[in-house]
C-alpha positions, 0 to 999 in steps of 0.5 A, spaced: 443 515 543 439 521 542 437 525 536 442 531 540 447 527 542 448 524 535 448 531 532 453 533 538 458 527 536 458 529 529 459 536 530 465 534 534 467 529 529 467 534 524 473 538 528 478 532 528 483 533 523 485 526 519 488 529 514 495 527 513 500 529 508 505 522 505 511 526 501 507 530 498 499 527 496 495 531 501 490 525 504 484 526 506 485 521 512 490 515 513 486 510 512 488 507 504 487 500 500 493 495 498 494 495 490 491 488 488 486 487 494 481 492 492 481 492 483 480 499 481 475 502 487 469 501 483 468 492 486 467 495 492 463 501 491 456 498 494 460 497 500 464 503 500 464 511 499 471 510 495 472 517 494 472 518 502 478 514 503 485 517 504 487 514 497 486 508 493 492 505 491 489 501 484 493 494 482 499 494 479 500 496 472 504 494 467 506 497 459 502 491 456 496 487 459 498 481 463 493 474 464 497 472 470 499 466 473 494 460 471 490 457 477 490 456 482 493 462 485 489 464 492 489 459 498 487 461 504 493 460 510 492 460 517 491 468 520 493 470 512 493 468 504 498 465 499 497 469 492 500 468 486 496 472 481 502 475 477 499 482 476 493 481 472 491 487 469 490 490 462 496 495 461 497 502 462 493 505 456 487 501 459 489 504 466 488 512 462 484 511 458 478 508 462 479 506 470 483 513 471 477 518 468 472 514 472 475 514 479 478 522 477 470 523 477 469 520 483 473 524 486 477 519 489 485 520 490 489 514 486 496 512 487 497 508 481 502 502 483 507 500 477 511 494 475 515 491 470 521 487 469 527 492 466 528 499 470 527 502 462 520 499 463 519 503 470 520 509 467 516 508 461 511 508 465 512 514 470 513 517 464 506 515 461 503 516 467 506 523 469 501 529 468 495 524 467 490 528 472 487 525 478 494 521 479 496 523 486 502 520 486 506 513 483 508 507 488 513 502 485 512 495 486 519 493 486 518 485 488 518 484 481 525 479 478 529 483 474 530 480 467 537 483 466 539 480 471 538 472 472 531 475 476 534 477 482 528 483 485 529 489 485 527 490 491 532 485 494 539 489 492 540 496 495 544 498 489 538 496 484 533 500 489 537 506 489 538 505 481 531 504 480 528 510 485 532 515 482 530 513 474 523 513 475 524 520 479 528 522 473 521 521 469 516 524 473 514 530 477 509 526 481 510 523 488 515 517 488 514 511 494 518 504 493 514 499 496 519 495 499 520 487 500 520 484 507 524 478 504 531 481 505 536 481 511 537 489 514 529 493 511 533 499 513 539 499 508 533 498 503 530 504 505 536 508 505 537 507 499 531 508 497 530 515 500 538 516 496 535 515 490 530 520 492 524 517 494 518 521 497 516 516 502 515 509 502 511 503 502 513 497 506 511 491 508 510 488 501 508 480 502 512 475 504 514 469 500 510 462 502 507 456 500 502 451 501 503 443 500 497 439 498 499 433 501 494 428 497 495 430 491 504 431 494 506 437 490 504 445 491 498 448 491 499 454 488 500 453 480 506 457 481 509 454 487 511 460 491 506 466 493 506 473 498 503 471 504 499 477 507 494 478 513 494 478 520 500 473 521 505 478 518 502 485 522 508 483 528 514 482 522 510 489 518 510 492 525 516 491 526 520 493 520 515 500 519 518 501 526 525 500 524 525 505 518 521 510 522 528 511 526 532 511 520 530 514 514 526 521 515 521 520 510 512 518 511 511 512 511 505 508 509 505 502 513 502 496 511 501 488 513 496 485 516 492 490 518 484 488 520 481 493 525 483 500 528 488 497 534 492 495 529 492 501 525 494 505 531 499 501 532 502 502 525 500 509 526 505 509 533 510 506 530 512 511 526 507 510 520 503 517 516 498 513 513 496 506 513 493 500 508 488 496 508 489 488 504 487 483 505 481 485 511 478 487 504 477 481 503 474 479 510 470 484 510 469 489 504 467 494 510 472 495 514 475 501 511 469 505 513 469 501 520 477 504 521 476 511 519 470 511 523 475 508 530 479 513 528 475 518 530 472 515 536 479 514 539 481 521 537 474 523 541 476 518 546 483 520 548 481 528 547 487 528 540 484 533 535 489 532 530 491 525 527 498 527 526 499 527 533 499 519 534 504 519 528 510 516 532 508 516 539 511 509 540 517 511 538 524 513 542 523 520 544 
């Protein structure tokens, strides 16, 4: 390609609209990263311009610090990977104090991912994180056992979801956005509740609940037995579920689940989802984020779209 022709394809790229607007956070392009598969931005600076991405949803945070479930706790799977890291993070006065100032001066817009085991302790920690600048919105790991009750997840029970939802909602000003299980029977009366308690938007999918036997040693793989099964085996049951919710509840969506290249992000962009993220392709290829932004802009080019949204629900029902 000539000096002119790439001048001329940068021009024109220039003029594509990616930006999209998930319930209230204004991003710069659909293209995000899955907490916990991409620490806090900063590990995957020598790869990736952080502050060019749509946003950077960082690991789950929690009151306290947490060490996490003991090892081995990450097996690789066929098409995917089992974790059980049991969200390791330092506690959300580490998270302000330390990380947040750090990636605010970089520009990067952070959606920060909160979890614990009581619905007080979700709305201690919008409370905390609510006003905090360079937050751009909360999303709810709502995959997390409710010590209150017996250990049921939140995100299993509509009534919990709906309860939930609502009293995070009650401590913030920011946007909301429960990141919902897959592990349940109808994904649609999850949503709904959800958006009934007064979600912004919504995250879905979450893992799915696996596990690896070692057939030598005749028990488990994974020290904690059960783990979230993620990567490209799970994109058609995430695929499924994005289109589903999209027909049923009017919020954004921010569809996830096995997503490794652009086909796969269009897909879920027809489907009915407003931004996509990216998991455990991160670990493949710590690049390809950039690599999706970039197909993006070029089946845009391609196909004469000059506006992302215009994608957004293509596939569905008209």
């Amino acid at each position: 390609m000539s000096v002119t022709d790439k001048k001329t394809r940068k021009k024109a790229r220039a003029q594509l609209n990616l930006q999209v607007n998930l319930g209230g956070m204004q991003l710069k392009n659909p293209v995000t990263v899955a907490s916990g598969t991409f620490g806090y931005g900063f590990e995957y600076e020598p790869f990736v311009d952080i502050a060019g991405l749509g946003a950077v949803i960082v690991k789950g945070t929690t009151l306290e610090p947490r060490m996490g479930n003991p090892s081995p706790r990450i097996i690789e799977t066929p098409a995917g990977m089992l974790n059980a890291i049991g969200l390791e993070n330092p506690g959300v006065d580490v998270f302000i104090g330390e990380y947040l100032p750090a990636l605010r001066s970089r520009g990067v817009t952070v959606i920060a991912n909160i979890a614990g085991n009581t619905m007080e302790e979700y709305a201690r920690l919008a409370a905390r994180l609510d006003g905090q600048p360079g937050i751009a919105g909360l999303e709810l790991n709502i995959s997390c056992p409710n010590v209150k009750q017996g250990g049921l997840q939140f995100g299993t029970d509509p009534v919990m979801v709906k309860e939930m939802v609502a009293a995070v909602k009650s401590q913030t000003s920011l946007p909301v956005m429960p990141k919902l299980s897959p592990n349940v029977t109808d994904i649609t009366a999850i949503a709904r509740a959800a958006y009934e308690g007064g979600a912004d938007c919504l995250a879905l999918i979450n893992t799915l609940m696996g596990m690896a036997i070692d057939v030598d040693k005749r028990r488990p793989v994974l020290a904690n037995t059960f783990g979230g099964l993620s990567g490209p085996a799970i994109k058609p049951v995430a695929l499924r579920m994005v289109y589903q919710v999209a027909q049923e509840v009017p919020l954004p969506i921010m569809g996830l689940g096995g997503i490794m290249n652009t086909r796969d992000a269009l897909e879920f962009l027809m489907a009915g989802a407003t931004a996509i993220s990216i998991g455990t392709a991160n670990f493949v290829d710590p690049m390809i984020t950039t690599q999706i932004i970039a197909g993006l802009q070029e089946y845009m080019e391609e196909c004469h779209i000059a506006d992302i949204n215009d994608i957004i629900g293509a596939a569905l029902p008209q």
